[in-house]
mmCIF file of the N, C-alpha and C atoms, coordinates in Angstrom:
data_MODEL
# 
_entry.id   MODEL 
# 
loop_
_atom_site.group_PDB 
_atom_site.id 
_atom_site.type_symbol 
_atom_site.label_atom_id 
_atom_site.label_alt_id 
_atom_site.label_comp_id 
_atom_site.label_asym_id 
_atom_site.label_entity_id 
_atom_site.label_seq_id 
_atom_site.pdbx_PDB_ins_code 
_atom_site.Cartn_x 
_atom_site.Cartn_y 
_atom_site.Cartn_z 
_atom_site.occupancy 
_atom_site.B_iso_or_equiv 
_atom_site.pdbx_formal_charge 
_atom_site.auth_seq_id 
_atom_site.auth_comp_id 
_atom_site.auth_asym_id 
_atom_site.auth_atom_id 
_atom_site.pdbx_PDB_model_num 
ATOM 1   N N  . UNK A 1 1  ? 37.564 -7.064  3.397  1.00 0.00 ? 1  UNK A N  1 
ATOM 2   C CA . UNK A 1 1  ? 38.098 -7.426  4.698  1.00 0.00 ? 1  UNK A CA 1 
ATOM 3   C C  . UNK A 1 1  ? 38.571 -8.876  4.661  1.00 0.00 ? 1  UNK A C  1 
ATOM 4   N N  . UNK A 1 2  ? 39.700 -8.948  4.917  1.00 0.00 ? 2  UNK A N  1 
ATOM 5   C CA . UNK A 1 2  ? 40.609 -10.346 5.349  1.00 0.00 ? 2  UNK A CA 1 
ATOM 6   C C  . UNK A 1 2  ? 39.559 -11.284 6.510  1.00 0.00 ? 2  UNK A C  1 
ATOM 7   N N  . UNK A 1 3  ? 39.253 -12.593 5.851  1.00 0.00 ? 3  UNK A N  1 
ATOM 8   C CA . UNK A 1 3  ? 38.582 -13.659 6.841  1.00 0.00 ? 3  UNK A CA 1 
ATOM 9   C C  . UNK A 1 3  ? 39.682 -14.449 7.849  1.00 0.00 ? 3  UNK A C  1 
ATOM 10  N N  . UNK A 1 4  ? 39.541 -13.996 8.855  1.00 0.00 ? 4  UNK A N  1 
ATOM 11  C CA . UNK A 1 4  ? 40.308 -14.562 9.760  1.00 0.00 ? 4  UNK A CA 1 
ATOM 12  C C  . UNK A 1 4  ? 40.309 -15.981 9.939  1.00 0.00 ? 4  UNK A C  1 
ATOM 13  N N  . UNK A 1 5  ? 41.702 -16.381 10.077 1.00 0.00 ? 5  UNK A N  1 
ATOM 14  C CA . UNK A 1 5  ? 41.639 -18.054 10.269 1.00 0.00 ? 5  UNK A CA 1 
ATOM 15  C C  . UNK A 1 5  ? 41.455 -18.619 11.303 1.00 0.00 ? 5  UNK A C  1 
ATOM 16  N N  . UNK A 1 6  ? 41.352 -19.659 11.346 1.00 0.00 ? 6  UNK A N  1 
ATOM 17  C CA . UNK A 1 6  ? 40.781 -20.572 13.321 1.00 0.00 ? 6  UNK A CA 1 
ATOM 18  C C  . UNK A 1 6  ? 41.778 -19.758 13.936 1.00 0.00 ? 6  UNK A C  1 
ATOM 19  N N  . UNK A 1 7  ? 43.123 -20.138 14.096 1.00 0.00 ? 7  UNK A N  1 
ATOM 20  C CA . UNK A 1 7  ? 44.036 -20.001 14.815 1.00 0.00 ? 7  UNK A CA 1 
ATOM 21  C C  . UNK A 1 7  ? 44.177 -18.529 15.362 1.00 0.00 ? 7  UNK A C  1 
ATOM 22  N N  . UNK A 1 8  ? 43.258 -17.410 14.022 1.00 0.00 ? 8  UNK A N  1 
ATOM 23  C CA . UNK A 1 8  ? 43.544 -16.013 14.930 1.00 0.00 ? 8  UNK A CA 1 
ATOM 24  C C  . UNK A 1 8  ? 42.062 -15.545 15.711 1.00 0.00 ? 8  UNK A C  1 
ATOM 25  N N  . UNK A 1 9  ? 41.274 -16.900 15.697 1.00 0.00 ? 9  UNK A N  1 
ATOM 26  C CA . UNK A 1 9  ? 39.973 -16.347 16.024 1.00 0.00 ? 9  UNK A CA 1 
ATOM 27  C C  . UNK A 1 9  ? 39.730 -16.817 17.572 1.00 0.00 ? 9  UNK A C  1 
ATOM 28  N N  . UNK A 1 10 ? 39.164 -15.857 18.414 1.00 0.00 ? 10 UNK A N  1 
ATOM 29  C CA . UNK A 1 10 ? 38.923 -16.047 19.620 1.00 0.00 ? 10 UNK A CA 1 
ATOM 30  C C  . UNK A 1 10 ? 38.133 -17.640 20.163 1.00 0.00 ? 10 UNK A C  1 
ATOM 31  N N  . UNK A 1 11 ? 38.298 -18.052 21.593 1.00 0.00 ? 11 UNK A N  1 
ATOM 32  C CA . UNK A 1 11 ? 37.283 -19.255 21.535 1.00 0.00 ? 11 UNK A CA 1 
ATOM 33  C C  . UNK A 1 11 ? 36.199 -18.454 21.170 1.00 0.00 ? 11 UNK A C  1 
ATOM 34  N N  . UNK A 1 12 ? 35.674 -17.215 21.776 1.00 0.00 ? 12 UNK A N  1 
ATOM 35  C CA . UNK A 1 12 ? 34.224 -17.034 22.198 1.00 0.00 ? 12 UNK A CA 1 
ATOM 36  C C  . UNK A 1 12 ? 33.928 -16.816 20.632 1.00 0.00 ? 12 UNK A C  1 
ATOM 37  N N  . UNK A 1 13 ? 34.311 -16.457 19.348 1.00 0.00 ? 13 UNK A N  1 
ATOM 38  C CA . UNK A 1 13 ? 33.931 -16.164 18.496 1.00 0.00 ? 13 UNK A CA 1 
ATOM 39  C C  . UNK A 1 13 ? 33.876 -17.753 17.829 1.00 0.00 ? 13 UNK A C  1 
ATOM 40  N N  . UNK A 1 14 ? 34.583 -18.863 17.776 1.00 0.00 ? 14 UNK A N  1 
ATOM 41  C CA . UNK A 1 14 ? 34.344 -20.226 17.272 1.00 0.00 ? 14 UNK A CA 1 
ATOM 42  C C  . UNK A 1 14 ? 33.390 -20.943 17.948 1.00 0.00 ? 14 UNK A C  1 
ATOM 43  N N  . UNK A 1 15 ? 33.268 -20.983 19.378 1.00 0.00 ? 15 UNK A N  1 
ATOM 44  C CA . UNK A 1 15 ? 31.883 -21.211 19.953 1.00 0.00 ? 15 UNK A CA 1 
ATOM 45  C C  . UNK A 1 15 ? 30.945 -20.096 19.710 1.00 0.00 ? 15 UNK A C  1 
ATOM 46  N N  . UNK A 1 16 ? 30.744 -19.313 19.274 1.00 0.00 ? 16 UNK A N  1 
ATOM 47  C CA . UNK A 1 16 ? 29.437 -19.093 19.146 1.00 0.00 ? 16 UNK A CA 1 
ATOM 48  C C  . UNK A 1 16 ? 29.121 -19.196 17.751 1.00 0.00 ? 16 UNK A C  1 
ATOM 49  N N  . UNK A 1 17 ? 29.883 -19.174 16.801 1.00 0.00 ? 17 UNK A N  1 
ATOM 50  C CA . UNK A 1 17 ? 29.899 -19.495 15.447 1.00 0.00 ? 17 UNK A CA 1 
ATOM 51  C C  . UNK A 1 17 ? 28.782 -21.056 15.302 1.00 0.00 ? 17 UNK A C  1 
ATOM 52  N N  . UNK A 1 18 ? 29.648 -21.917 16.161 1.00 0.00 ? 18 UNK A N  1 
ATOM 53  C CA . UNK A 1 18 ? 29.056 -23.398 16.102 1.00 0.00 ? 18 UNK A CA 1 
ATOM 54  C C  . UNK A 1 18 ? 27.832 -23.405 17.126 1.00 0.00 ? 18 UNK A C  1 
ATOM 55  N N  . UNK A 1 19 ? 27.518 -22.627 17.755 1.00 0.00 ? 19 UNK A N  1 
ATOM 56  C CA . UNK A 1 19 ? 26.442 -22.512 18.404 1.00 0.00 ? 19 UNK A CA 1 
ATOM 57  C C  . UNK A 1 19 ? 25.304 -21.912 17.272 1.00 0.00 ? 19 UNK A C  1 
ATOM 58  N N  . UNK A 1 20 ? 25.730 -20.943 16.761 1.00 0.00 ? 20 UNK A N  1 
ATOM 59  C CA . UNK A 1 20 ? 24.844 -20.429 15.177 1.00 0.00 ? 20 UNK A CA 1 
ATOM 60  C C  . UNK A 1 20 ? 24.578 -21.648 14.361 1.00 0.00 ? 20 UNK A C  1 
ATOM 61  N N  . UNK A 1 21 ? 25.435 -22.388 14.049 1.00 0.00 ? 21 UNK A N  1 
ATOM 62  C CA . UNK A 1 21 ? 25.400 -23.180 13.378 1.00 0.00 ? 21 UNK A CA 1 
ATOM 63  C C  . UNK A 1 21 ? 24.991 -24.728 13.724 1.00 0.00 ? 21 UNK A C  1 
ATOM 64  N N  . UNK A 1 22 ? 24.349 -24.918 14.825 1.00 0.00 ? 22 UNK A N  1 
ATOM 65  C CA . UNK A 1 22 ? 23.508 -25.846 15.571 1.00 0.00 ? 22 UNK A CA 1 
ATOM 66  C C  . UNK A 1 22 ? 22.361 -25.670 15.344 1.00 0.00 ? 22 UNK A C  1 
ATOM 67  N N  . UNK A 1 23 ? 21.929 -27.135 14.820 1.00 0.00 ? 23 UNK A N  1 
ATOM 68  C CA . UNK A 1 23 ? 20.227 -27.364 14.800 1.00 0.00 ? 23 UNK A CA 1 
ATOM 69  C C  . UNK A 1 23 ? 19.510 -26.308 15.765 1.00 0.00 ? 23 UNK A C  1 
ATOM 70  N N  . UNK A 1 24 ? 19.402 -26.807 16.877 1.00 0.00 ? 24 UNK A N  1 
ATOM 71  C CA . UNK A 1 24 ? 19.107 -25.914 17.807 1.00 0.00 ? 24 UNK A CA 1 
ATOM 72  C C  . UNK A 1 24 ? 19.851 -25.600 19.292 1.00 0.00 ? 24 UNK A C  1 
ATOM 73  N N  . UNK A 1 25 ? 19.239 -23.965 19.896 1.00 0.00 ? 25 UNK A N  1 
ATOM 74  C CA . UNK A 1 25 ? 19.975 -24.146 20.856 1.00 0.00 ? 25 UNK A CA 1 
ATOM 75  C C  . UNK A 1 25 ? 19.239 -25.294 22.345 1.00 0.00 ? 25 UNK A C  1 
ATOM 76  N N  . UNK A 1 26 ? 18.163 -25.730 22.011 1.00 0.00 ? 26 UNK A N  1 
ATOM 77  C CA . UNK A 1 26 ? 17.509 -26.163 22.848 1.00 0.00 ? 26 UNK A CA 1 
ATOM 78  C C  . UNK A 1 26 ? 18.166 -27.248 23.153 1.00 0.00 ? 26 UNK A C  1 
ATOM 79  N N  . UNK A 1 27 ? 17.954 -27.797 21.670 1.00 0.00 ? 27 UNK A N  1 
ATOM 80  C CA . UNK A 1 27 ? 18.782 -29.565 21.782 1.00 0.00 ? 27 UNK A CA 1 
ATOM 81  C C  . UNK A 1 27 ? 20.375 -29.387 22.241 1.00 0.00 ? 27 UNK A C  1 
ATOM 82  N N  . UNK A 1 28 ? 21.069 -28.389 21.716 1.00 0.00 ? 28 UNK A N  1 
ATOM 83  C CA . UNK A 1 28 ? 22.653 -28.254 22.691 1.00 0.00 ? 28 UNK A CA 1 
ATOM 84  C C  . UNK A 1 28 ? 22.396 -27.877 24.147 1.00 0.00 ? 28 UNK A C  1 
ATOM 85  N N  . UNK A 1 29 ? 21.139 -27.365 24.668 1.00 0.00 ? 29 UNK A N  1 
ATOM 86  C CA . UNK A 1 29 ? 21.182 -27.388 26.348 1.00 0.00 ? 29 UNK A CA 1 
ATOM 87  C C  . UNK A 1 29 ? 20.953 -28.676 27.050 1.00 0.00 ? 29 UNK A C  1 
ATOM 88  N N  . UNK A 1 30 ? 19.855 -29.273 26.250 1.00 0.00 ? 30 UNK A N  1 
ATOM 89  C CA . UNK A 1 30 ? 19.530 -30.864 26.737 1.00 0.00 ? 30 UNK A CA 1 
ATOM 90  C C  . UNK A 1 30 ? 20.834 -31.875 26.512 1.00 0.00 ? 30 UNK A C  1 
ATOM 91  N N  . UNK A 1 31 ? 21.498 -31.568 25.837 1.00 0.00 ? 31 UNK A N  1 
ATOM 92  C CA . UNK A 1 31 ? 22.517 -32.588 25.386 1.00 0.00 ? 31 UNK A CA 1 
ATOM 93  C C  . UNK A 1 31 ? 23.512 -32.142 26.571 1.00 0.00 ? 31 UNK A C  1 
ATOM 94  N N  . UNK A 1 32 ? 23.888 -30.471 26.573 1.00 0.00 ? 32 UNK A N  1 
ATOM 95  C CA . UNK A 1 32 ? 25.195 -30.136 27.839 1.00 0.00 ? 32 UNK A CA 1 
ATOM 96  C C  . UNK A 1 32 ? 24.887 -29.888 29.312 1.00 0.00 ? 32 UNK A C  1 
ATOM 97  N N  . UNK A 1 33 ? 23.530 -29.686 29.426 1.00 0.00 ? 33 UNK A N  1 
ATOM 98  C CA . UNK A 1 33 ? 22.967 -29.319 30.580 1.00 0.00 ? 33 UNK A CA 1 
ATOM 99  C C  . UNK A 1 33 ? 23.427 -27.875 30.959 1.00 0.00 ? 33 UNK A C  1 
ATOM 100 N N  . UNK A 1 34 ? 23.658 -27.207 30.169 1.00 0.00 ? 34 UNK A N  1 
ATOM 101 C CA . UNK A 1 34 ? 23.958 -25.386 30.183 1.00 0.00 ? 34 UNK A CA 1 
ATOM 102 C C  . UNK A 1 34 ? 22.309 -25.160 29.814 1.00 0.00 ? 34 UNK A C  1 
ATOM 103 N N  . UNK A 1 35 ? 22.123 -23.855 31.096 1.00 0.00 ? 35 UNK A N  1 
ATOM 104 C CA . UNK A 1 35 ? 20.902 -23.372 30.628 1.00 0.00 ? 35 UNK A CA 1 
ATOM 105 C C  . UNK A 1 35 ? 20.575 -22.955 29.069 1.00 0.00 ? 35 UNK A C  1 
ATOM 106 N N  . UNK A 1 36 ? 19.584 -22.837 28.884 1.00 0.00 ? 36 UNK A N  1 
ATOM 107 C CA . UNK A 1 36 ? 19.195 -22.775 27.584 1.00 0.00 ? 36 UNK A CA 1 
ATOM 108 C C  . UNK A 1 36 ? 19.161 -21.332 27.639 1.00 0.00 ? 36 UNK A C  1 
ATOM 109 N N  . UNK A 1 37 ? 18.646 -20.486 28.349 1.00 0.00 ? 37 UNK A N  1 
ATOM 110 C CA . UNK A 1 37 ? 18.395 -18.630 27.776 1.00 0.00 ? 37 UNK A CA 1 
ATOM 111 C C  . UNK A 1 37 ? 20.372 -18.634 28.343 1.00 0.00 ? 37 UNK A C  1 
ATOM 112 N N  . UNK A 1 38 ? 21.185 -18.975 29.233 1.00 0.00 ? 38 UNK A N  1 
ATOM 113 C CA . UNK A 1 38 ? 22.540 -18.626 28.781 1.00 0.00 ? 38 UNK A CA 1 
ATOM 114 C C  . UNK A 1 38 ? 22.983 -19.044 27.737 1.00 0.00 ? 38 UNK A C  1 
ATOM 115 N N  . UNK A 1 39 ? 23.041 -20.013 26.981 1.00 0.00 ? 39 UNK A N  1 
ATOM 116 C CA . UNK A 1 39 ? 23.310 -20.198 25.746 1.00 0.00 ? 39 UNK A CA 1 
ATOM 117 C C  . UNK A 1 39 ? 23.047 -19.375 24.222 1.00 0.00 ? 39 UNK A C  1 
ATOM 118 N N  . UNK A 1 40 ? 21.589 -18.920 24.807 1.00 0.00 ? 40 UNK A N  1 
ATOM 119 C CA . UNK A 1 40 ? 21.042 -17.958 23.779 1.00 0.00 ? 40 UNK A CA 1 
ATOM 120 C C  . UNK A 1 40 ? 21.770 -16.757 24.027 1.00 0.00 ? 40 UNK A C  1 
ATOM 121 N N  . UNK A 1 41 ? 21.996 -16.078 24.889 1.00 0.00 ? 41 UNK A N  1 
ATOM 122 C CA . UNK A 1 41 ? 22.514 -14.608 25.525 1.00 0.00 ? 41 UNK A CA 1 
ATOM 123 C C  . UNK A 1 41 ? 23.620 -14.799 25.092 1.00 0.00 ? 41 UNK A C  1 
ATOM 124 N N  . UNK A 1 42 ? 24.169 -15.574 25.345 1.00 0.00 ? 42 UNK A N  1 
ATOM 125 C CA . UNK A 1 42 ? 26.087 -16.083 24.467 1.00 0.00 ? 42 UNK A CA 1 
ATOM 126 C C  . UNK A 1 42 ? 26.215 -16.641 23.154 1.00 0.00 ? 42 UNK A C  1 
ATOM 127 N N  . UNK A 1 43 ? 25.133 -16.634 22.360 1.00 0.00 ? 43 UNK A N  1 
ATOM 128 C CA . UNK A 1 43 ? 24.763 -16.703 21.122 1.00 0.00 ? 43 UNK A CA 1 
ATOM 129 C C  . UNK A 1 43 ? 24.582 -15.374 20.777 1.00 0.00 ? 43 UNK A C  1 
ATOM 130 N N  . UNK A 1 44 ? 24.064 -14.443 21.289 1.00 0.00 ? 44 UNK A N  1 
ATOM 131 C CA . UNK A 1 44 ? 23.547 -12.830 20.679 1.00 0.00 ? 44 UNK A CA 1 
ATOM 132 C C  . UNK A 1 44 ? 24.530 -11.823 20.811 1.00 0.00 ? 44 UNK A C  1 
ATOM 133 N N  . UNK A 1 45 ? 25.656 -12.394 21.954 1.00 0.00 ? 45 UNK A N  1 
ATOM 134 C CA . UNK A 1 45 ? 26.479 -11.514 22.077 1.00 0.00 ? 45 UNK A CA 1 
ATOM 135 C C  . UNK A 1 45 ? 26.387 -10.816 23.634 1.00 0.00 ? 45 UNK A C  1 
ATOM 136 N N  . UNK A 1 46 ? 25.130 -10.691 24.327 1.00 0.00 ? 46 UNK A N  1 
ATOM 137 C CA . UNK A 1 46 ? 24.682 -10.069 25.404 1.00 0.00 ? 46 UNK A CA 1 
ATOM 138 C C  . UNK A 1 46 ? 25.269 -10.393 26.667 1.00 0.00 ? 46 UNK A C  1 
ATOM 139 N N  . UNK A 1 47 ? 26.494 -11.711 26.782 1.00 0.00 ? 47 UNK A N  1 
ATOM 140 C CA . UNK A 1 47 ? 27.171 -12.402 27.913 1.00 0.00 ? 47 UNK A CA 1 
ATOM 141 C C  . UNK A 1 47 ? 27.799 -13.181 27.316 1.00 0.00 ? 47 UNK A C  1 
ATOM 142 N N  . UNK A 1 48 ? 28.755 -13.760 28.677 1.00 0.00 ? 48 UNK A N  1 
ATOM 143 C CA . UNK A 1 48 ? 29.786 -14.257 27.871 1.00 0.00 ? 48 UNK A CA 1 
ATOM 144 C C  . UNK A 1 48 ? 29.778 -15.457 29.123 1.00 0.00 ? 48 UNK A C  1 
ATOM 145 N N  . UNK A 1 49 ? 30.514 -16.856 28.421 1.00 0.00 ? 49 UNK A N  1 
ATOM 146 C CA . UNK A 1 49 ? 30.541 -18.264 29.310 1.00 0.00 ? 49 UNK A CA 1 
ATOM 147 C C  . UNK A 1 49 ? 31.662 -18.052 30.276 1.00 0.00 ? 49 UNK A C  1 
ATOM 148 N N  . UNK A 1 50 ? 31.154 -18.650 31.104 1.00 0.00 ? 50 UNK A N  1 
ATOM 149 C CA . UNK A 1 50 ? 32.405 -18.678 32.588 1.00 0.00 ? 50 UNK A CA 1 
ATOM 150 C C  . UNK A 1 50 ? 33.324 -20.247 31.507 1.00 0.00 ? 50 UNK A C  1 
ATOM 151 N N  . UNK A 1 51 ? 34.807 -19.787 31.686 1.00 0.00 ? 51 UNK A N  1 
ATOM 152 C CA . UNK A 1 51 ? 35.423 -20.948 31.116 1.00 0.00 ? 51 UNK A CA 1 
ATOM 153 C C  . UNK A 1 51 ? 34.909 -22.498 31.572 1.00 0.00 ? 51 UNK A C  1 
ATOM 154 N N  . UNK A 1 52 ? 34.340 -23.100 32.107 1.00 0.00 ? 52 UNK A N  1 
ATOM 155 C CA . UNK A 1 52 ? 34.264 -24.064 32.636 1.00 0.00 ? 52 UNK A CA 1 
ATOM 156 C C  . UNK A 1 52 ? 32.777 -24.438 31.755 1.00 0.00 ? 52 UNK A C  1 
ATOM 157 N N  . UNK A 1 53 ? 31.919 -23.655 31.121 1.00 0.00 ? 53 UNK A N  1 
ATOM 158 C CA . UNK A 1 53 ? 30.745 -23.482 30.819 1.00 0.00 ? 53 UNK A CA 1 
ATOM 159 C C  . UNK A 1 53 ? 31.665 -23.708 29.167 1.00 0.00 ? 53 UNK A C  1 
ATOM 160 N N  . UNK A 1 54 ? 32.167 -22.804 29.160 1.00 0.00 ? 54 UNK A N  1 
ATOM 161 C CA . UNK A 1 54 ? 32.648 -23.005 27.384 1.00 0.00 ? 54 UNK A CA 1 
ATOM 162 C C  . UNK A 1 54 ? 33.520 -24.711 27.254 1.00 0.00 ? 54 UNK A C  1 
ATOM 163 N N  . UNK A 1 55 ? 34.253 -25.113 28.253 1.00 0.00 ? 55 UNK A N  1 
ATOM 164 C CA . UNK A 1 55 ? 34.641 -26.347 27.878 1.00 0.00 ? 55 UNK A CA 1 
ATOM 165 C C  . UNK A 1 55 ? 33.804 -27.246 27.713 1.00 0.00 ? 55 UNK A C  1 
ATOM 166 N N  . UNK A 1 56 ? 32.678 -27.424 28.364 1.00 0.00 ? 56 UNK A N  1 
ATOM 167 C CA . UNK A 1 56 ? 31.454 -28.178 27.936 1.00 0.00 ? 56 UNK A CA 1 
ATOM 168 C C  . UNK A 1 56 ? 31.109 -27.771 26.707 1.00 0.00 ? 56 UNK A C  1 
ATOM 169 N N  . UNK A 1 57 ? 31.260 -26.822 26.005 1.00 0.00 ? 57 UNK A N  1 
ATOM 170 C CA . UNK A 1 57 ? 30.657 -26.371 25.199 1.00 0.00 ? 57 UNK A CA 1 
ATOM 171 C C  . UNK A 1 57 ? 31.465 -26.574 23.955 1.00 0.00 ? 57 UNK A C  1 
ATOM 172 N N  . UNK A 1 58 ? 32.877 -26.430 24.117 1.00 0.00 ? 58 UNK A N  1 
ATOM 173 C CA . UNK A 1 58 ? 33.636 -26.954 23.582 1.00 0.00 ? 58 UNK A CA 1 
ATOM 174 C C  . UNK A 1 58 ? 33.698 -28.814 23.006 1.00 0.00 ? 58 UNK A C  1 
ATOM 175 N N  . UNK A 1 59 ? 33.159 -29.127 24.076 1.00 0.00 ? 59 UNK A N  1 
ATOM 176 C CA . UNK A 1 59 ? 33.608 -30.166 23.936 1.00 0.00 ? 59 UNK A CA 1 
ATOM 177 C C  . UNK A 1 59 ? 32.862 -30.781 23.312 1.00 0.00 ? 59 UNK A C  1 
ATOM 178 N N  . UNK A 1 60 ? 31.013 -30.666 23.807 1.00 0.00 ? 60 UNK A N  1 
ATOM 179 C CA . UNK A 1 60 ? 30.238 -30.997 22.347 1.00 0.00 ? 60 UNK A CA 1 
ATOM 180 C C  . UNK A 1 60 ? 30.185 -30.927 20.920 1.00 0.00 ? 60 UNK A C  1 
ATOM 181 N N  . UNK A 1 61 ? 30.808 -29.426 20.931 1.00 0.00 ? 61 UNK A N  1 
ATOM 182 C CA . UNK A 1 61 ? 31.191 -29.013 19.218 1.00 0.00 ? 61 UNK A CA 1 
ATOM 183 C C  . UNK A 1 61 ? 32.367 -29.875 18.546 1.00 0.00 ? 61 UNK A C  1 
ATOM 184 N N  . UNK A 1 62 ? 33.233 -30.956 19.513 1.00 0.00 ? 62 UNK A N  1 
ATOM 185 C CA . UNK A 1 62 ? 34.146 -31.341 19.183 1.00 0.00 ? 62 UNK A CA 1 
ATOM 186 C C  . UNK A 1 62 ? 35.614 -30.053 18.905 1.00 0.00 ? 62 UNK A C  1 
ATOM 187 N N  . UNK A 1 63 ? 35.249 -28.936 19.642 1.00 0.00 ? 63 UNK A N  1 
ATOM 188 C CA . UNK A 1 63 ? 36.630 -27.773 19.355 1.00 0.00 ? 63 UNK A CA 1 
ATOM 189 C C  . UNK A 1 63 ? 37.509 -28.277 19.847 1.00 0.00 ? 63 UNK A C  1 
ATOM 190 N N  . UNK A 1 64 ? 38.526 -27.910 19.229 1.00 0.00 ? 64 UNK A N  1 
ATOM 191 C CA . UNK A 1 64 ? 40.048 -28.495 20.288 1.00 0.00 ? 64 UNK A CA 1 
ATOM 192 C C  . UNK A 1 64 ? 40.975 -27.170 20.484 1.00 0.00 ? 64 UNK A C  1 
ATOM 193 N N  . UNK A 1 65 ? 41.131 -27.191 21.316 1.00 0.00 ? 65 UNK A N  1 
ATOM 194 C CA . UNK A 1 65 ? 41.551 -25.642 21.551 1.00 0.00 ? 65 UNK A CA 1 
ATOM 195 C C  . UNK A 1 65 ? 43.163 -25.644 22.348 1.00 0.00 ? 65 UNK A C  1 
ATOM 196 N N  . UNK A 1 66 ? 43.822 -24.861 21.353 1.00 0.00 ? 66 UNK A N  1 
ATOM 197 C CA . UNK A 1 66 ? 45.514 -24.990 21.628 1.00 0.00 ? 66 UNK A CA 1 
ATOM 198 C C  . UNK A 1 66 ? 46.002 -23.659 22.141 1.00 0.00 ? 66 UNK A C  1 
ATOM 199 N N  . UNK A 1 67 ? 47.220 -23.464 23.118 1.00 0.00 ? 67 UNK A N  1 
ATOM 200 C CA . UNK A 1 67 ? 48.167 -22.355 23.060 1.00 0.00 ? 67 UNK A CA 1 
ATOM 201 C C  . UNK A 1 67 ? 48.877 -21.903 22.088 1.00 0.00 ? 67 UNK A C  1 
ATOM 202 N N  . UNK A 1 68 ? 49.114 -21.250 21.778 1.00 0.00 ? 68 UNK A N  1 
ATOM 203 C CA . UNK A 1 68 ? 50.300 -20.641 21.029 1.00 0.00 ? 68 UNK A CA 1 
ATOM 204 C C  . UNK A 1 68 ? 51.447 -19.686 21.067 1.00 0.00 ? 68 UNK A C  1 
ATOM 205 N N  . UNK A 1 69 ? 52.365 -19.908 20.629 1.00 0.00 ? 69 UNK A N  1 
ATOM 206 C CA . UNK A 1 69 ? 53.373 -18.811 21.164 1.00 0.00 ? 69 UNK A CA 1 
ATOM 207 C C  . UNK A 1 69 ? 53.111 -17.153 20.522 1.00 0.00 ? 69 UNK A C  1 
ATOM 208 N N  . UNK A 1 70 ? 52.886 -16.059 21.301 1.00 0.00 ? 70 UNK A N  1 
ATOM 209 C CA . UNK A 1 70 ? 52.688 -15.316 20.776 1.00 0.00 ? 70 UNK A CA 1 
ATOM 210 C C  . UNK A 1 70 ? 53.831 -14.214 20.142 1.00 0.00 ? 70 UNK A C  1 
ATOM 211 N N  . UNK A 1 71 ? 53.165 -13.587 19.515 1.00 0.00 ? 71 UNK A N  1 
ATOM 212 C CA . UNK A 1 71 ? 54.475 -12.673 18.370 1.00 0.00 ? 71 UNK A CA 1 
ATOM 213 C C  . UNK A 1 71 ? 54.960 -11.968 19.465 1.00 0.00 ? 71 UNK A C  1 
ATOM 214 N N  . UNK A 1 72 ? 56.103 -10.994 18.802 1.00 0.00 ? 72 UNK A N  1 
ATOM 215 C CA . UNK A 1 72 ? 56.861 -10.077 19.310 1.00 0.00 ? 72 UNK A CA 1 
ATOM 216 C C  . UNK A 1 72 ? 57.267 -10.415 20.847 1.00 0.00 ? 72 UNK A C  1 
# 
């Protein structure tokens, strides 16, 4: 299977990637002030962030997140 690149990968799949890939999720709630069991639930897959919740979330991970023109 072909590894998809940033550009074809969803936010919710690059934030939660870097949410996996965080020390912890405790210390990313204390640091964003997003509850800590929503963070976990949007870590497992079980819910998903209201956009305003992912730009914080974004923004700690340092993501930068662009439009693009789409095909066809």
């Amino acid at each position: 299977m072909k590894k998809q690149t940033t550009e074809s990968r969803t936010l919710t799949e690059v934030l939660r990637e870097a949410l996996n890939n965080a020390e912890s999720v405790r210390a990313v709630a204390r640091a964003t002030g997003l509850e800590q069991a929503s963070l976990v639930r949007f870590r497992t897959g079980q819910r998903t962030l209201r956009l305003d919740k992912a730009d914080i979330l974004a923004a700690y991970f340092g993501i930068e997140y662009r439009q693009t023109k789409r095909k066809g």
